[in-house]
C-alpha positions in Angstrom: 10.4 51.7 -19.3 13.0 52.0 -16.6 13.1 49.0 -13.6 12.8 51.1 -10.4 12.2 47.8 -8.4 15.5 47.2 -6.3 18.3 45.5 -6.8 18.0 41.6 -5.8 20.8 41.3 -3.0 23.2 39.6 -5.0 26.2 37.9 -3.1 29.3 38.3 -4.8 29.7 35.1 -5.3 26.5 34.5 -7.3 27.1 36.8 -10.1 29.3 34.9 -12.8 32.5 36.6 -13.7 32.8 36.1 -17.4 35.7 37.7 -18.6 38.6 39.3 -16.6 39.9 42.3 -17.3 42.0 41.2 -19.8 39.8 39.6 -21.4 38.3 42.9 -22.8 38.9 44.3 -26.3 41.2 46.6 -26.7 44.9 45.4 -27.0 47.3 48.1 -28.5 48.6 48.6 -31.8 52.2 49.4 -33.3 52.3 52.6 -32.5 50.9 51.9 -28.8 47.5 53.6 -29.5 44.3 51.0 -29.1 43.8 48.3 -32.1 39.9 48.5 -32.4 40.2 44.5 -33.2 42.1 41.1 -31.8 42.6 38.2 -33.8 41.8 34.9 -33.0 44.9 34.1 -31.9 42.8 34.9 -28.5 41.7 32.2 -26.8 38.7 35.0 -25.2 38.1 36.0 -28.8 37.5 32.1 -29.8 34.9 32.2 -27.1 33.1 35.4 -27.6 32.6 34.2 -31.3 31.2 30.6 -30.0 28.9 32.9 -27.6 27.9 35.2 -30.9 29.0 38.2 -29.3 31.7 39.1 -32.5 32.2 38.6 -36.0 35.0 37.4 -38.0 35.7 39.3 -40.5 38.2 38.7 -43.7 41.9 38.5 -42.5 40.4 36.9 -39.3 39.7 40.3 -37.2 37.5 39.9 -34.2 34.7 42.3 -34.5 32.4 43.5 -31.5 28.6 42.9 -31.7 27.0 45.5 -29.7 23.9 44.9 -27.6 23.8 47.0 -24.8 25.1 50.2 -23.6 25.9 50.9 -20.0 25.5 54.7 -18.1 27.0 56.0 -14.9 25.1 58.6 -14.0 26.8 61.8 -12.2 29.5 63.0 -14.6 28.1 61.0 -17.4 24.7 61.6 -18.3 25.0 64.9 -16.5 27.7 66.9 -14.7 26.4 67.6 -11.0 29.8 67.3 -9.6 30.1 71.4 -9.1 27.5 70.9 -6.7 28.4 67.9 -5.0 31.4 69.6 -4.5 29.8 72.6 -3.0 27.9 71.0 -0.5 30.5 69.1 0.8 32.8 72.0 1.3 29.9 73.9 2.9 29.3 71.0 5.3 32.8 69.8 6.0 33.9 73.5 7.0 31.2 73.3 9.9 33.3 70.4 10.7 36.9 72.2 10.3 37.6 70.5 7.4 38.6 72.1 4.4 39.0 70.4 0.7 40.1 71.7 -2.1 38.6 70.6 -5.7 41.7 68.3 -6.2 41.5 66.4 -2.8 38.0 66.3 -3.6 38.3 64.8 -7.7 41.0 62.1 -5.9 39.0 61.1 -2.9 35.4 61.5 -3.0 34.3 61.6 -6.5 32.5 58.4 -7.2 32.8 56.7 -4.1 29.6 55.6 -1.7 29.1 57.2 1.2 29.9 54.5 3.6 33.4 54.7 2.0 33.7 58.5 2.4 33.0 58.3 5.7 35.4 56.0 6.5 38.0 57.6 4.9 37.2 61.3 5.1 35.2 62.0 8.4 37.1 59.3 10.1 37.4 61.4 13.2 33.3 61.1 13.8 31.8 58.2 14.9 30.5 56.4 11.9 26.9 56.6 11.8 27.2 60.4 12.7 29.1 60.7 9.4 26.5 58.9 7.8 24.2 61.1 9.0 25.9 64.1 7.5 26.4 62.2 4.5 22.1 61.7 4.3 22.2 65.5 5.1 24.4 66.2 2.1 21.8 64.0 -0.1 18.8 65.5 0.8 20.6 69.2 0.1 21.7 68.0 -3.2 18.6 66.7 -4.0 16.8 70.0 -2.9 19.4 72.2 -5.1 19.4 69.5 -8.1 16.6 69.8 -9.8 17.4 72.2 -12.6 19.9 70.0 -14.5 21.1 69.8 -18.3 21.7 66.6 -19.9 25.4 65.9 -20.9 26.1 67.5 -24.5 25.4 65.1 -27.0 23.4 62.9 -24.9 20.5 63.5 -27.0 21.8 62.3 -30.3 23.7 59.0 -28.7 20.1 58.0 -27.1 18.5 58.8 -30.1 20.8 56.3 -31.9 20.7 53.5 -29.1 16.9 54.0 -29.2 17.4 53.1 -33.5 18.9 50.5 -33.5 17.2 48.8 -30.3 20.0 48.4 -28.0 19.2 47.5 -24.7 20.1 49.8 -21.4 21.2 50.3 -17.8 21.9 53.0 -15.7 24.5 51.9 -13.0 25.3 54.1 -10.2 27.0 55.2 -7.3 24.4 57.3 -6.4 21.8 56.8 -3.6 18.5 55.8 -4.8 16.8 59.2 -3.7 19.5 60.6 -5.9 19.0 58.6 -9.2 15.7 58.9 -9.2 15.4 62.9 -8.7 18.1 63.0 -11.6 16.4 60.8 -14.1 13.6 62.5 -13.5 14.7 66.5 -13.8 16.5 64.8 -16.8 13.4 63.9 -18.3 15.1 60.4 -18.8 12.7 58.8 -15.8 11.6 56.1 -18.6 14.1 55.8 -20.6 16.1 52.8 -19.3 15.5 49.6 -19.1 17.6 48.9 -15.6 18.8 51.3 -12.8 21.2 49.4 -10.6 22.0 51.2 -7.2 25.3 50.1 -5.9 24.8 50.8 -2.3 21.6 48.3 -3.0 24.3 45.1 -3.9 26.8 43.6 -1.3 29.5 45.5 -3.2 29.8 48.8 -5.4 32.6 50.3 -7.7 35.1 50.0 -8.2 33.8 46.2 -7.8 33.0 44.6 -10.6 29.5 43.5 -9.1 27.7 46.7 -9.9 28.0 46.1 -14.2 27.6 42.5 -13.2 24.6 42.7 -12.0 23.2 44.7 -15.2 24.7 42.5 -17.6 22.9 39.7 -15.8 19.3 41.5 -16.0 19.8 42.6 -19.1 20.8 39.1 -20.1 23.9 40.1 -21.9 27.2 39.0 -21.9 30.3 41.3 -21.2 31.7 41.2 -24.6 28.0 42.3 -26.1 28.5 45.6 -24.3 29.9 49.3 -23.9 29.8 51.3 -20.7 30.1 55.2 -20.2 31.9 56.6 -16.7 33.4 59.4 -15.5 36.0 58.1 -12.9 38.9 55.4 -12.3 37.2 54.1 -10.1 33.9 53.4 -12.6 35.7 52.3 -15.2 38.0 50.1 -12.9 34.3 48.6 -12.0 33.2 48.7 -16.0 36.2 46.8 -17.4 36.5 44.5 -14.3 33.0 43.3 -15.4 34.8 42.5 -18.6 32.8 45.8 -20.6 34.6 47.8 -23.2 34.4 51.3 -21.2 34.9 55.0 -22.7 36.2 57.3 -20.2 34.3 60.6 -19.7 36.8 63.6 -19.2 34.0 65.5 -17.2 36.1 65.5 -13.5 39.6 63.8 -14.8 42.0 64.5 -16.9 41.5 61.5 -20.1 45.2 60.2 -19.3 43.9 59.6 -15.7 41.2 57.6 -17.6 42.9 55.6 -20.2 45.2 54.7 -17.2 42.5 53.5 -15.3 41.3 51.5 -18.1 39.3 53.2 -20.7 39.4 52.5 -24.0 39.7 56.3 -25.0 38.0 59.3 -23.6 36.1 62.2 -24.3 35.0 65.3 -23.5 31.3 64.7 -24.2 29.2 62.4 -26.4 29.5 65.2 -29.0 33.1 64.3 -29.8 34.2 62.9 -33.3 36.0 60.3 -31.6 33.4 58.7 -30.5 31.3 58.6 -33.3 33.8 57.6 -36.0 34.0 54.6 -33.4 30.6 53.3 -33.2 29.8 52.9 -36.9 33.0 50.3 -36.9 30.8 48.0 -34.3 28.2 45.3 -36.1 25.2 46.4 -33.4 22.6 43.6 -32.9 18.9 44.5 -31.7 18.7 41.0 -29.1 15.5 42.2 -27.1 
């Protein structure tokens, strides 16, 4: 059953950083394309192994032991960024503000709304652009509520759910939001953490966000795969050390590979990914 209680205000400090980016898996092969393994030769792969978050297998390859998979929600476990969009056209217009869906992809997609207030309504006092920022919520949340899951969704939960992986959903989104979503998802229950960003001292692309659900789920970095839609997610995903895979729901998967992403698809339906996840040793640590 999902944690709804709120985040403990962690300081950024408190939250131990346990691999840096480079750390993460994910080096590139001859042909520049991602080796699925790292040798060794790795001082980080040394230490996962000691930490019994890989596997050595013959010839010395560095295998990933998965415990945990990590969501973003909007864009990942469902695609609500045609109405996001929307309403922030419709509001920003009584303001003489027009966006496009390009300005909108690069600028506001993904980012709190402390942060799009700073940089997008910059002419208004701030708290009267957080105030149509709260107005923009509670629209959303009044035109959300008939929502589709992400294709495929269904059959990678299913999976986690077999082999007893642990969970987190880690979001952007205002709590209000998260909730209404999980729940017109049917997926209310189905996570063992929801952390709100705008809850912790810091949220993506920070690190501290998948930080803070690697420490409640009591996993370590390496143990783990996270799902997000945006640079700036997986910028936060695989600056908390987590193998990400880029979801080509509002970018373009170069845009995502570039940002870090291991690969990216269209939607958890895709070959890709599930020619991938049989080649990880999974490990039910509850």
């Amino acid at each position: 059953m999902a944690s709804w209680a709120r985040s403990p205000k962690v300081g950024v400090e408190e939250v131990m950083v346990r691999q840096s980016p480079s750390d993460t898996l994910g080096r590139k092969g001859p042909k520049g394309e991602p080796d699925e393994n790292q040798t060794l030769a790795n001082p980080v792969c040394q230490k996962v192994c000691n930490n019994s978050t890989a596997t050595v297998e013959p010839g010395g390859n560095l295998t990933l032991v998965l415990t945990a998979i990590l969501f973003d929600l909007d864009g990942t476990l469902v695609n609500t960024d045609i109405l996001h969009f929307a309403i922030w056209q419709e509001l920003l217009l009584d303001q003489g503000i027009t966006i496009d869906r390009p300005f909108y992809d690069e600028s506001m997609v993904g980012h709190r709304n402390e942060a799009i207030v700073r940089d997008v309504l910059s002419h208004l006092p701030f708290e009267v652009g957080m105030e149509l920022a709260r107005r923009k919520e509670a629209l959303f949340r009044e035109r959300g509520r008939q929502m589709q899951r992400s294709a495929g969704l269904d059959r990678l939960l299913d999976w986690l759910s077999q082999q007893e992986l642990a969970t987190a959903v880690v979001t952007n989104a205002p709590r209000e939001n998260a909730e209404m979503m999980l729940t017109a998802l049917g997926l209310g229950d189905r996570f063992d953490r929801v952390i709100i960003s705008e809850e912790l001292p810091q949220g993506k692309p920070h690190p501290l966000p998948y930080q803070t659900a690697l420490q409640q789920l009591g996993r370590e970095s390496g143990e783990a795969i996270a799902f997000e839609d945006t640079p700036l997610g997986i910028r936060s995903a695989v600056g908390a050390g987590v193998t990400t895979i880029g979801m080509a729901t509002t970018h373009d998967p170069r845009i995502l590979e570039e940002a870090g992403a291991k690969f990216a698809i269209e939607d958890f339906t895709q070959e890709r990914l599930w020619n991938w996840l049989p080649q990880l040793r999974v490990s039910a640590r509850r």
